[in-house]
TORKOL-4160 file (C-alpha; in steps of 0.2 Angstrom, whole numbers, padded with zeros to 4 digits, m for minus):
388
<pt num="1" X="0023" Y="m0024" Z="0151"/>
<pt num="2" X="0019" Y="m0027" Z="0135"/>
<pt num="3" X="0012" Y="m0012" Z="0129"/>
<pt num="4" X="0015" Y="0003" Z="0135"/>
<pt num="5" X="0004" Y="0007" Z="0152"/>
<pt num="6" X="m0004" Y="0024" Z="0143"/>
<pt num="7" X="m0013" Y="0016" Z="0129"/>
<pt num="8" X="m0019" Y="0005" Z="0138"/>
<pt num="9" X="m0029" Y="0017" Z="0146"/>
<pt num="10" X="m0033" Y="0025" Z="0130"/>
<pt num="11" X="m0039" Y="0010" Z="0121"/>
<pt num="12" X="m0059" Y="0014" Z="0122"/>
<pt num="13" X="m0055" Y="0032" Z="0115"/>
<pt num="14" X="m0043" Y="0027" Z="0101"/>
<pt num="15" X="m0055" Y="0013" Z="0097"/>
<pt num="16" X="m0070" Y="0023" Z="0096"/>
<pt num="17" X="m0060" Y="0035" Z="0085"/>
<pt num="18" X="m0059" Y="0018" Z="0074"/>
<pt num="19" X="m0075" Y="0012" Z="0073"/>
<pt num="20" X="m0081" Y="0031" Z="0068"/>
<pt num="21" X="m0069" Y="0030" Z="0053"/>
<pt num="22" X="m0076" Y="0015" Z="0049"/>
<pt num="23" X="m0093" Y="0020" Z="0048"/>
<pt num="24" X="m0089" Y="0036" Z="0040"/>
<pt num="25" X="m0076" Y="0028" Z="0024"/>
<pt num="26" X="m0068" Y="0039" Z="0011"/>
<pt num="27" X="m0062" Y="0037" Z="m0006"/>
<pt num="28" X="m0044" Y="0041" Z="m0014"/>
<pt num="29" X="m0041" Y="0059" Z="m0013"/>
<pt num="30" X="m0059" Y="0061" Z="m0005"/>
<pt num="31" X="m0053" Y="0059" Z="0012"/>
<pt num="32" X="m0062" Y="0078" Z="0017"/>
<pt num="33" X="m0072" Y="0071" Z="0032"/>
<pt num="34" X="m0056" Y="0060" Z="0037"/>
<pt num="35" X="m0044" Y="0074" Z="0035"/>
<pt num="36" X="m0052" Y="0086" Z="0046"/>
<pt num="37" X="m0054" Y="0073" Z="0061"/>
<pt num="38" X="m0036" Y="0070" Z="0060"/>
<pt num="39" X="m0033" Y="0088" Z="0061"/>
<pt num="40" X="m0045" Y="0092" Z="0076"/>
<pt num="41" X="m0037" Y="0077" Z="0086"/>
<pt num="42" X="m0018" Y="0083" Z="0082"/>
<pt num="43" X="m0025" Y="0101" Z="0086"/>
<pt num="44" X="m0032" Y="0095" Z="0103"/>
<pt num="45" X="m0018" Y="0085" Z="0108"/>
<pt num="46" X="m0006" Y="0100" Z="0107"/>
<pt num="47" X="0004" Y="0094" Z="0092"/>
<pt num="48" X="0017" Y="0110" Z="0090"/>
<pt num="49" X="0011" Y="0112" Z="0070"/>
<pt num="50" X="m0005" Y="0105" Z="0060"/>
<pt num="51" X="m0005" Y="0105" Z="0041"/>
<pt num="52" X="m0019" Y="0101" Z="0030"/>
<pt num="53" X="m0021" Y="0099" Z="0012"/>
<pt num="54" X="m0003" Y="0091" Z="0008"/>
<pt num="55" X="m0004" Y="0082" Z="m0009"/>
<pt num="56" X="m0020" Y="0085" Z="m0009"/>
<pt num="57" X="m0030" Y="0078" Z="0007"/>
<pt num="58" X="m0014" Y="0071" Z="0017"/>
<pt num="59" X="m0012" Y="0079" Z="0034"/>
<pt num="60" X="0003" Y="0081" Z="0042"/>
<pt num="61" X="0007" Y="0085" Z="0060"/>
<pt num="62" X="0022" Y="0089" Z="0071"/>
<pt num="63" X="0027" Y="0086" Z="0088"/>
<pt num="64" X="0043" Y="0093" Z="0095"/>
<pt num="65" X="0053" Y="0082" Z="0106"/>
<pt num="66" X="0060" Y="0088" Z="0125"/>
<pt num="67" X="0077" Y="0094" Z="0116"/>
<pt num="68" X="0082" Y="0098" Z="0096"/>
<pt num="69" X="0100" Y="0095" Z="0100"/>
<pt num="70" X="0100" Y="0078" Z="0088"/>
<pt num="71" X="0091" Y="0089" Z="0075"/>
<pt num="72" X="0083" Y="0075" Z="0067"/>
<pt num="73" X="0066" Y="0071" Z="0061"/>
<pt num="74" X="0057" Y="0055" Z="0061"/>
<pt num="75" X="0043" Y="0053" Z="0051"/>
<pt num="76" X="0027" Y="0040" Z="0056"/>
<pt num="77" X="0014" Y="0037" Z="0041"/>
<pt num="78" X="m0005" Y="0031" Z="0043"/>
<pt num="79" X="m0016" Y="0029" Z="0026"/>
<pt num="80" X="m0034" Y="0035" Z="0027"/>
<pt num="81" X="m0041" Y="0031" Z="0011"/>
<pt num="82" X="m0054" Y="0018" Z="0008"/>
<pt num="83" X="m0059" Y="0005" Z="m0005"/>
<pt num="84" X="m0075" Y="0005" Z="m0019"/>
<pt num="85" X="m0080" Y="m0011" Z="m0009"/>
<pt num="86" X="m0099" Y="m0015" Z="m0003"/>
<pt num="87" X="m0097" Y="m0020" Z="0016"/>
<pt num="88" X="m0106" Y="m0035" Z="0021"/>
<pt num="89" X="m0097" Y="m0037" Z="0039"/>
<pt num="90" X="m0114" Y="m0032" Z="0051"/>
<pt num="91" X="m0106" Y="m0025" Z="0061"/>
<pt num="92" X="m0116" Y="m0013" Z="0072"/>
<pt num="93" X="m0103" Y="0004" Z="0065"/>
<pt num="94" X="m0101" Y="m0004" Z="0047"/>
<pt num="95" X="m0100" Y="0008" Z="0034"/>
<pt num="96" X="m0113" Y="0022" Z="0029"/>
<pt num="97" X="m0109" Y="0023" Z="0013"/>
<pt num="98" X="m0117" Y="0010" Z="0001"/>
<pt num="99" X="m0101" Y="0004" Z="m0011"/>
<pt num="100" X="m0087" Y="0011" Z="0002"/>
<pt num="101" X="m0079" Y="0003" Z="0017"/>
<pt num="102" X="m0065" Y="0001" Z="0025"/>
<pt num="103" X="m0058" Y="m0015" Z="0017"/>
<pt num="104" X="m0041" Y="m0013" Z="0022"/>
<pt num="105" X="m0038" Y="m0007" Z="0039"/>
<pt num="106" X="m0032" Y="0012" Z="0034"/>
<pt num="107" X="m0046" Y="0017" Z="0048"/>
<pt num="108" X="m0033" Y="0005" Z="0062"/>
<pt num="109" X="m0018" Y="0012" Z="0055"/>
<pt num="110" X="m0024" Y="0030" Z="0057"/>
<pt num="111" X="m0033" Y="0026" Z="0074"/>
<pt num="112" X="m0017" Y="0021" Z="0079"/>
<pt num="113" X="m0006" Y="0034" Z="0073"/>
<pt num="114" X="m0018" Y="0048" Z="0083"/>
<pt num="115" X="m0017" Y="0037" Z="0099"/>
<pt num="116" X="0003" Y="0039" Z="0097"/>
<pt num="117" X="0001" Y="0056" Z="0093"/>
<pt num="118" X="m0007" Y="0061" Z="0110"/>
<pt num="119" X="0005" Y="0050" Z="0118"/>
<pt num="120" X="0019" Y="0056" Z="0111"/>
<pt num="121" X="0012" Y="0077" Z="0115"/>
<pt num="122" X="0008" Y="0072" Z="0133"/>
<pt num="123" X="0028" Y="0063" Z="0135"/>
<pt num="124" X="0038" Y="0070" Z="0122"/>
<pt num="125" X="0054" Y="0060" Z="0128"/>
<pt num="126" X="0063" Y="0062" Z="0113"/>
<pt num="127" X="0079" Y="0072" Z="0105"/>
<pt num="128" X="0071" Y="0078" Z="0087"/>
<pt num="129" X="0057" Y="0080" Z="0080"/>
<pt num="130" X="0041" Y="0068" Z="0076"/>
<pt num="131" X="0035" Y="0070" Z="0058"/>
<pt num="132" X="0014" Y="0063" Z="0061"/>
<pt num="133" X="0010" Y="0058" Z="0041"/>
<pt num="134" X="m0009" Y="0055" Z="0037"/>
<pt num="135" X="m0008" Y="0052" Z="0018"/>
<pt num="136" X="m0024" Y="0051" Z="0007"/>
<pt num="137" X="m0024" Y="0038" Z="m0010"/>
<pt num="138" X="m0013" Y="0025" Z="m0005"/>
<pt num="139" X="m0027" Y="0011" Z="m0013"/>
<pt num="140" X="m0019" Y="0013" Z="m0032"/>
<pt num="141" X="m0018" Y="0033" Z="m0030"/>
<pt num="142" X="m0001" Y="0036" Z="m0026"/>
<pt num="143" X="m0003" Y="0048" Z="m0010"/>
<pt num="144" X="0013" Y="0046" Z="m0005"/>
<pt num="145" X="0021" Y="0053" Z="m0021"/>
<pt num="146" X="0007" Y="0067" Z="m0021"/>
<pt num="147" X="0016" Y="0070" Z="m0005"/>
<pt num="148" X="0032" Y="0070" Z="m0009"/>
<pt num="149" X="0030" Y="0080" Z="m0023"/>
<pt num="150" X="0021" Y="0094" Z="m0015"/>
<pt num="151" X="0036" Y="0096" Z="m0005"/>
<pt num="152" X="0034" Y="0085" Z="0010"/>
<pt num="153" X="0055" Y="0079" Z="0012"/>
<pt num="154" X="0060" Y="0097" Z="0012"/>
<pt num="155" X="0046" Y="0106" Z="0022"/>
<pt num="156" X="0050" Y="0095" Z="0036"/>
<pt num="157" X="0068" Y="0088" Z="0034"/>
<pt num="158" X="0062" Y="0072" Z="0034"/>
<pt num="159" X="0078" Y="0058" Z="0040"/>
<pt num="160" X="0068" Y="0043" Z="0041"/>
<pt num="161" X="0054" Y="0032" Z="0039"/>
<pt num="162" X="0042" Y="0020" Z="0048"/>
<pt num="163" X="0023" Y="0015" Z="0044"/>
<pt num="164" X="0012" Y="0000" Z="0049"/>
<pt num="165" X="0000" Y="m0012" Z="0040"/>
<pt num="166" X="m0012" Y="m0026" Z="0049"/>
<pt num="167" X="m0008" Y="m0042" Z="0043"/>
<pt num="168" X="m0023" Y="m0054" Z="0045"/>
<pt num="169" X="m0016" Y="m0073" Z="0046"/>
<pt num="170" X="m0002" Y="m0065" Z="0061"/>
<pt num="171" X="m0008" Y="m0066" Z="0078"/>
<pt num="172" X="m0015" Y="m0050" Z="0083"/>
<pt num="173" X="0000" Y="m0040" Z="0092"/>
<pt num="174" X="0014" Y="m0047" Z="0082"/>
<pt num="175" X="0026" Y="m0041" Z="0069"/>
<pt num="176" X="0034" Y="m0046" Z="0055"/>
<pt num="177" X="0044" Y="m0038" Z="0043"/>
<pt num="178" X="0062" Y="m0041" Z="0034"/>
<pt num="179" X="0076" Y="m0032" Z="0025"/>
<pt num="180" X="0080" Y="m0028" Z="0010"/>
<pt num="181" X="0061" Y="m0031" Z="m0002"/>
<pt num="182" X="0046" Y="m0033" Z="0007"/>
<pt num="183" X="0035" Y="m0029" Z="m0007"/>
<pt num="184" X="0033" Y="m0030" Z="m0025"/>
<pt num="185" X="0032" Y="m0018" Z="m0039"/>
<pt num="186" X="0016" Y="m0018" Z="m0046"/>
<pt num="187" X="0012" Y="m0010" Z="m0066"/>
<pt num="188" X="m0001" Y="m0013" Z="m0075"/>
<pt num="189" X="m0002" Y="m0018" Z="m0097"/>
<pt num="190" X="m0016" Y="m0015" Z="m0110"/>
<pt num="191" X="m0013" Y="m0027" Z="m0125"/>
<pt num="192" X="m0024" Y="m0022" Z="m0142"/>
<pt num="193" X="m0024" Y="m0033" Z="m0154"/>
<pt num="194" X="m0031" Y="m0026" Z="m0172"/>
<pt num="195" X="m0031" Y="m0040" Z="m0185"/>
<pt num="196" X="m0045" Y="m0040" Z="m0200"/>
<pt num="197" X="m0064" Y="m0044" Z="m0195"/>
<pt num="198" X="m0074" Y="m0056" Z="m0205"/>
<pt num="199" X="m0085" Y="m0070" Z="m0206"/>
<pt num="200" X="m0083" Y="m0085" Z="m0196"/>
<pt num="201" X="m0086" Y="m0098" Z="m0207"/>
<pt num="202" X="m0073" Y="m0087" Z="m0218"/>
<pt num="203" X="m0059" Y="m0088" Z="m0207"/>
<pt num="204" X="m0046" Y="m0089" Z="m0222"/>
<pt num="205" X="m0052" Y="m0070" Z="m0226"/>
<pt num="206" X="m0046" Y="m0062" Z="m0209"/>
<pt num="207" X="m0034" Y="m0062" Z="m0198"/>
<pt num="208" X="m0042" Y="m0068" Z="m0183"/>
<pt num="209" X="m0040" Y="m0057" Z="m0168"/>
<pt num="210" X="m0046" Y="m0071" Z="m0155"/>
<pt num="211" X="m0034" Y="m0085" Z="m0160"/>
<pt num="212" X="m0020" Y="m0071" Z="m0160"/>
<pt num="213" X="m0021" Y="m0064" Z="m0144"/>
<pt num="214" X="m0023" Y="m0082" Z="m0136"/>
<pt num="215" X="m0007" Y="m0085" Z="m0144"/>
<pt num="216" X="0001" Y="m0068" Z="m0132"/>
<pt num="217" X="m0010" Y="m0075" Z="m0116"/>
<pt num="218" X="m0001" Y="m0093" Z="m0118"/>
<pt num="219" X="0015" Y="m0084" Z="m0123"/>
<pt num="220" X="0013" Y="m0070" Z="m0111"/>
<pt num="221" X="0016" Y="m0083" Z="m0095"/>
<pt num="222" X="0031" Y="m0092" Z="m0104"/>
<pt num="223" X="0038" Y="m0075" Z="m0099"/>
<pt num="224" X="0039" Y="m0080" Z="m0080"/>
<pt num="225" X="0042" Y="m0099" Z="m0083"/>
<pt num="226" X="0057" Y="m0098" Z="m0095"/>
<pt num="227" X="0064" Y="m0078" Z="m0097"/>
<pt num="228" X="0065" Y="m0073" Z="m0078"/>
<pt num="229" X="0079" Y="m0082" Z="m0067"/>
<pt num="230" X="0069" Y="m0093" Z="m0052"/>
<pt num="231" X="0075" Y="m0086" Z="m0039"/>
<pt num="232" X="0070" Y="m0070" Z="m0046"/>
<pt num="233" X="0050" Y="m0069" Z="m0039"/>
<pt num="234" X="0040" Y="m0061" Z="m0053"/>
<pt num="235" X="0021" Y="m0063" Z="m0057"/>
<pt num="236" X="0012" Y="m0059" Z="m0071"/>
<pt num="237" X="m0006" Y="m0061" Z="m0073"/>
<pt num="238" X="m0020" Y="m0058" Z="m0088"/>
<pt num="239" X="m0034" Y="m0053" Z="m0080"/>
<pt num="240" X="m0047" Y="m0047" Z="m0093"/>
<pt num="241" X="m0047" Y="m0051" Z="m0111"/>
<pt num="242" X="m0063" Y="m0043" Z="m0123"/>
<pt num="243" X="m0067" Y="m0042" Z="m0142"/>
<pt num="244" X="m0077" Y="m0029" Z="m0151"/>
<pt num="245" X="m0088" Y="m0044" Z="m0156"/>
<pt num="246" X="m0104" Y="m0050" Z="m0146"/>
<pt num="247" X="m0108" Y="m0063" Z="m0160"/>
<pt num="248" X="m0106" Y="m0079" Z="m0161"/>
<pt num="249" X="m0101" Y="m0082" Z="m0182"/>
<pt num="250" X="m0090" Y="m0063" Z="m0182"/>
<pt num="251" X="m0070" Y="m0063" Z="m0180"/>
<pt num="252" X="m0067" Y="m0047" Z="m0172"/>
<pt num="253" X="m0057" Y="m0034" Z="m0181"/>
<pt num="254" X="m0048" Y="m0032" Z="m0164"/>
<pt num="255" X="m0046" Y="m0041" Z="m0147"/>
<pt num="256" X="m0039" Y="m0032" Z="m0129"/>
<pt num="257" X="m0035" Y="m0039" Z="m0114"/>
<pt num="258" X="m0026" Y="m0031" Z="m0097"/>
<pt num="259" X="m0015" Y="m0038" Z="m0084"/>
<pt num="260" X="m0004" Y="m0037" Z="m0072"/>
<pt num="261" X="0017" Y="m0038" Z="m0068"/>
<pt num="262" X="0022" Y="m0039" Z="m0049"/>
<pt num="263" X="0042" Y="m0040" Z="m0045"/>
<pt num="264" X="0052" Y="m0039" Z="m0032"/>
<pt num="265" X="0066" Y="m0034" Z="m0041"/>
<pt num="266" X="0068" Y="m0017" Z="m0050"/>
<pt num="267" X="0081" Y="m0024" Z="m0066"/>
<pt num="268" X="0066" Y="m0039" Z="m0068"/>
<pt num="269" X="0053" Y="m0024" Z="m0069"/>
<pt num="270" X="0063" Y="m0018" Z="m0083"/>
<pt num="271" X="0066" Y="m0034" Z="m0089"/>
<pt num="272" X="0046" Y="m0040" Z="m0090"/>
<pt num="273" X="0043" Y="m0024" Z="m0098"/>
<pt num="274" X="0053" Y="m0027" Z="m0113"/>
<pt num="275" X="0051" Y="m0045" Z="m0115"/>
<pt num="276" X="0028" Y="m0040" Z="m0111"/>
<pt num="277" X="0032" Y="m0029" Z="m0125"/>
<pt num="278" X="0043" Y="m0042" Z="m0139"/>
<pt num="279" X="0030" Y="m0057" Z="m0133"/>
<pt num="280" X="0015" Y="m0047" Z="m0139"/>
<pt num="281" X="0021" Y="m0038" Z="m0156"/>
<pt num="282" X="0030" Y="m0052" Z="m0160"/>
<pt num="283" X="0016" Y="m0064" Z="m0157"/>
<pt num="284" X="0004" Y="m0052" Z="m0167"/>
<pt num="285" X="0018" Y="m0050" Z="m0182"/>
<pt num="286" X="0019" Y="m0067" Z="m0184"/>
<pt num="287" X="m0001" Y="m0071" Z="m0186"/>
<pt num="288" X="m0002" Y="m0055" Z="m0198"/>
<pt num="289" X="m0009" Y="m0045" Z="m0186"/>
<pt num="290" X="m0005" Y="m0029" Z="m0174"/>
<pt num="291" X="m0002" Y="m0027" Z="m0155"/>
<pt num="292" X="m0002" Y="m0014" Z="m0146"/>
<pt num="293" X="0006" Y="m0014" Z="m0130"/>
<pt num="294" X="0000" Y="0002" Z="m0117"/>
<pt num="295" X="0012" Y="0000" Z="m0102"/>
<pt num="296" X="0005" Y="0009" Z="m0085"/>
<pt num="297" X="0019" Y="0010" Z="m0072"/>
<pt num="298" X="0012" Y="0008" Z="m0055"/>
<pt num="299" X="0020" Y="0007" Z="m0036"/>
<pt num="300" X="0039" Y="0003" Z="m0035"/>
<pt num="301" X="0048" Y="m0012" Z="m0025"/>
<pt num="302" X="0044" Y="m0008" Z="m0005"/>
<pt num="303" X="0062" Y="m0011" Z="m0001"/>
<pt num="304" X="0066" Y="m0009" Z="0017"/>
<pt num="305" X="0083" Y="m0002" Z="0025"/>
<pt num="306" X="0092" Y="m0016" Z="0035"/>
<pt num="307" X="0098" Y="m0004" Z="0049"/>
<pt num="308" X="0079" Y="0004" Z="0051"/>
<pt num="309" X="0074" Y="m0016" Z="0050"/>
<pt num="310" X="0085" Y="m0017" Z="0065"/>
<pt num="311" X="0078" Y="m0004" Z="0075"/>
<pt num="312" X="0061" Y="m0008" Z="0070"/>
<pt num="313" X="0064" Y="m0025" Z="0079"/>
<pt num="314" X="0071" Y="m0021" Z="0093"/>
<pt num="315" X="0057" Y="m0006" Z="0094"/>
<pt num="316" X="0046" Y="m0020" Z="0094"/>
<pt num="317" X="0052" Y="m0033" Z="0103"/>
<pt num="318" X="0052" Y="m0021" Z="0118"/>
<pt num="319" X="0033" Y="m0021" Z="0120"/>
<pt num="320" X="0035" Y="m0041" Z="0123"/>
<pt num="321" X="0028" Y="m0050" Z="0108"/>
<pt num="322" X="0033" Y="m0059" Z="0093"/>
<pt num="323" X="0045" Y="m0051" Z="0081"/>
<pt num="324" X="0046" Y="m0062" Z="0064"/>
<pt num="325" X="0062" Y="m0050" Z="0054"/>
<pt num="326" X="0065" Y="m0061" Z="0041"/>
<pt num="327" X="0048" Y="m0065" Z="0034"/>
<pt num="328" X="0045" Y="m0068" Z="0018"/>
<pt num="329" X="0043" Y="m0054" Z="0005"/>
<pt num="330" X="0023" Y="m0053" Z="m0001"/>
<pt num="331" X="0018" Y="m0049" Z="m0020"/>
<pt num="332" X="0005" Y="m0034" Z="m0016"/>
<pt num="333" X="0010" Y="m0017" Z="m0018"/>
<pt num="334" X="0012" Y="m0003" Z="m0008"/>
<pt num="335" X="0015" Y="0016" Z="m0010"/>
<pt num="336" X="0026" Y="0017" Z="0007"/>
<pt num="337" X="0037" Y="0011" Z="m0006"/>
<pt num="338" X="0039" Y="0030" Z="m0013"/>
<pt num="339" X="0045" Y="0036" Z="0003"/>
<pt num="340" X="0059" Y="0021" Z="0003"/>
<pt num="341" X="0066" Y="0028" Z="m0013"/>
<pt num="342" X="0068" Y="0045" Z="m0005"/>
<pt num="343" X="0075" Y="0041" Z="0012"/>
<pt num="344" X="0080" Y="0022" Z="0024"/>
<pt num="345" X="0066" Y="0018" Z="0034"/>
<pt num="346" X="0056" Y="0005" Z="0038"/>
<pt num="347" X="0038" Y="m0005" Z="0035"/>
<pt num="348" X="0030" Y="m0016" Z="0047"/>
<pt num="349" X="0016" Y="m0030" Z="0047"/>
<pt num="350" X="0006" Y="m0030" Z="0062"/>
<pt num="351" X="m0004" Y="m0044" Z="0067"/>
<pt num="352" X="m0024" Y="m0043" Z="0065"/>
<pt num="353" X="m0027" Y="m0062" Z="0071"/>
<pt num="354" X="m0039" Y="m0072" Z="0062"/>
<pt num="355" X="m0048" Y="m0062" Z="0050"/>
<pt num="356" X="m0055" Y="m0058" Z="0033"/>
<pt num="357" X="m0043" Y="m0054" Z="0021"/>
<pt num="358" X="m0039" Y="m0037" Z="0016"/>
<pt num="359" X="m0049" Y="m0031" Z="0004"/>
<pt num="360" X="m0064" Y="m0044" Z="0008"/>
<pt num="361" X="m0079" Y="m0036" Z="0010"/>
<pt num="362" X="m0080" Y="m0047" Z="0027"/>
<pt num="363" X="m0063" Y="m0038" Z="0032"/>
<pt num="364" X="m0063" Y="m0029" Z="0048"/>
<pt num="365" X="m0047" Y="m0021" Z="0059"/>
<pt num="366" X="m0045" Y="m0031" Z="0074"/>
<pt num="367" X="m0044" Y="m0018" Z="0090"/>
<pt num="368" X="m0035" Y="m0029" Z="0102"/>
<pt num="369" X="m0020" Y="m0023" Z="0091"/>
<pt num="370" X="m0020" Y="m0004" Z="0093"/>
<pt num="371" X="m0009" Y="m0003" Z="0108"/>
<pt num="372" X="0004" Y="m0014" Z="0100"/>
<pt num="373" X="0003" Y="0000" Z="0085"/>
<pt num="374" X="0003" Y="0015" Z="0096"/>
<pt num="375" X="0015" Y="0008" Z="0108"/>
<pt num="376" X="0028" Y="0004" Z="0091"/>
<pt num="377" X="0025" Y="0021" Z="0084"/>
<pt num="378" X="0030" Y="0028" Z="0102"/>
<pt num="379" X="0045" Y="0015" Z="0104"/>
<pt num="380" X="0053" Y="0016" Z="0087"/>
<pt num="381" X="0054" Y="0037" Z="0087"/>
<pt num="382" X="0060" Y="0037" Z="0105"/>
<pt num="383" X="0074" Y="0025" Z="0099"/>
<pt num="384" X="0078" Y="0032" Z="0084"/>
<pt num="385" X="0080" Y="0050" Z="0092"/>
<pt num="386" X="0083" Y="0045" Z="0112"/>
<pt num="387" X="0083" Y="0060" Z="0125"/>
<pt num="388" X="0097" Y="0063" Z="0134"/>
């Protein structure tokens, strides 16, 4: 079979429990509503312990396998947070909340986690222990460090890691992953740019912030081009640029923009920060004026363990479908990455067929995928900790 038999018969409830998240999204660090039903499912299926309020709103529960002999703990993560996006699916359970929904799949990825959860309660064929992580504020909030630093390793003797996110573009039920980075770095840069206002038909009286920071724009992406190695992948983008100035015959006194730096490699994220920083003060020096550069670190490199890649394979390849383990890396971020840093493990894309992008407020989580998630959460922690 491809999937395991159980969730099969559980599909309609785990995809009810779905389509209620959806309906009912929640914010970053909001996640009250979304806690607390997580919590009551765990409670209901008889999961041995049930914490709430980790890291803020992350819930974590605990299943004890059959025998502790292995003493090890695996732990499975789900995101539950939402985006400040405006659905405009129609769907008949679309979100309730004007400006919230659901753009990313976190409601599939915690559906299922729970439908594994009951599964793995009911069966519990495995030597260890299941560590069940629902994490709040994984959209740009870093819920997974919150986590961590709240003590989440030591509480539960974490080993290891796994966690799944829907891919649209894969054929619903397939996975794809690969060792070693699978996705980037992501910080974020404020440049501003103070030169000396004046009078536009004057130009030769100010030091004109426009023309400067268009210099550090152009400049900014020769960074990529001509400083970073080829096959080093590394994107940096300018996103916003803004002057005090909403007149057409002023020269600003100052000029800002913002952007973007996303790198597979941790040396080339130390690297584009210095050389972000040089470009733009350099740049401003030569033109008379000042920049500023504010960095904002943000999500490290997602970098995947190549014996937890393994197992993740051969986890899924067991339920009979498609198994891609030498995709290519992607350039979004994600804070799973966190967990990487602090112990091996493994992150997965699962196929969600032909939809919407994530983060498209057309985006929906396909439900023809939720056995082939439960079914690998099941699979990879009765692998990675077998019964004897």
């Amino acid at each position: 079979m491809p999937i395991k038999n159980r969730f099969a018969e559980l599909l309609p409830e785990i995809t009810a429990w779905r389509r209620e998240l959806h309906e009912n999204p929640e914010l970053s660090y909001a996640e009250h509503k979304t806690a607390a039903f997580v919590a009551d499912k765990l409670r209901s299926f008889g999961c041995d312990e049930v914490t709430e309020g980790v890291g803020g709103t992350g819930v974590v529960g605990i299943i004890r396998g059959k025998a502790n002999a292995s003493g090890r703990a695996v732990a499975l993560r789900a995101d539950m947070d939402a985006l400040p996006i405006h659905e405009i699916t129609g769907l008949d359970y679309a979100s309730k909340t004007p400006g919230v929904m659901h753009a990313c799949g976190h409601d599939g990825h915690t559906a299922m986690l729970l439908g594994a959860a009951q599964y793995m309660a009911e069966t519990r064929n495995f030597d260890g222990t299941v560590v069940l992580i629902f994490q709040p504020a994984e959209e740009g909030g870093a819920g997974a460090k919150a986590m961590i630093d709240d003590g989440l390793l030591d509480r539960w003797k974490i080993d290891e890691f796994y966690g799944i996110h829907n891919a649209p573009g894969i054929p619903a039920g397939d996975f794809a992953t690969c060792a070693g980075p699978l996705q980037a770095s992501s910080d974020e840069f404020e440049i501003i740019v103070t030169g000396k206002g004046g009078h536009a038909a004057e130009p030769h009286n100010a030091v004109d912030t426009v023309l400067v920071a268009s210099q550090i724009v152009v400049s900014l992406h020769s960074i990529v081009s001509r400083n970073i190695d080829a096959l080093k992948r590394v994107v940096l983008t300018v996103a916003t640029f803004k002057t005090d100035s909403n007149a057409s015959n002023i020269i600003p006194e100052t000029a800002r923009m913002e952007g973007t730096v996303r790198c597979l490699d941790p040396d080339m994220r130390l690297f584009a920060e210095e050389r972000v920083r040089r470009v733009a003060e350099d740049t401003a020096s030569a033109f008379g004026a000042k920049a500023e550069v504010i960095w904002m670190p943000g999500y490290p490199v997602t970098v995947n363990d190549a014996s937890a890649v393994a197992s993740a394979a051969e986890a899924a390849r067991a339920l009979g479908v498609k198994v891609d383990d030498t995709a290519k890396p992607i350039m979004p971020s994600e804070d799973f990455s966190y967990f990487l840093e602090e112990r091996p493990g493994a992150y997965v894309f699962l196929g969600n067929g032909d939809s919407a992008m994530c983060h498209h407020p057309k985006y929906n989580f396909n439900d023809e995928a939720i056995p082939f998630g439960c079914s690998f959460f099941a699979e990879i922690a009765e692998r990675r900790m077998p019964a004897a």
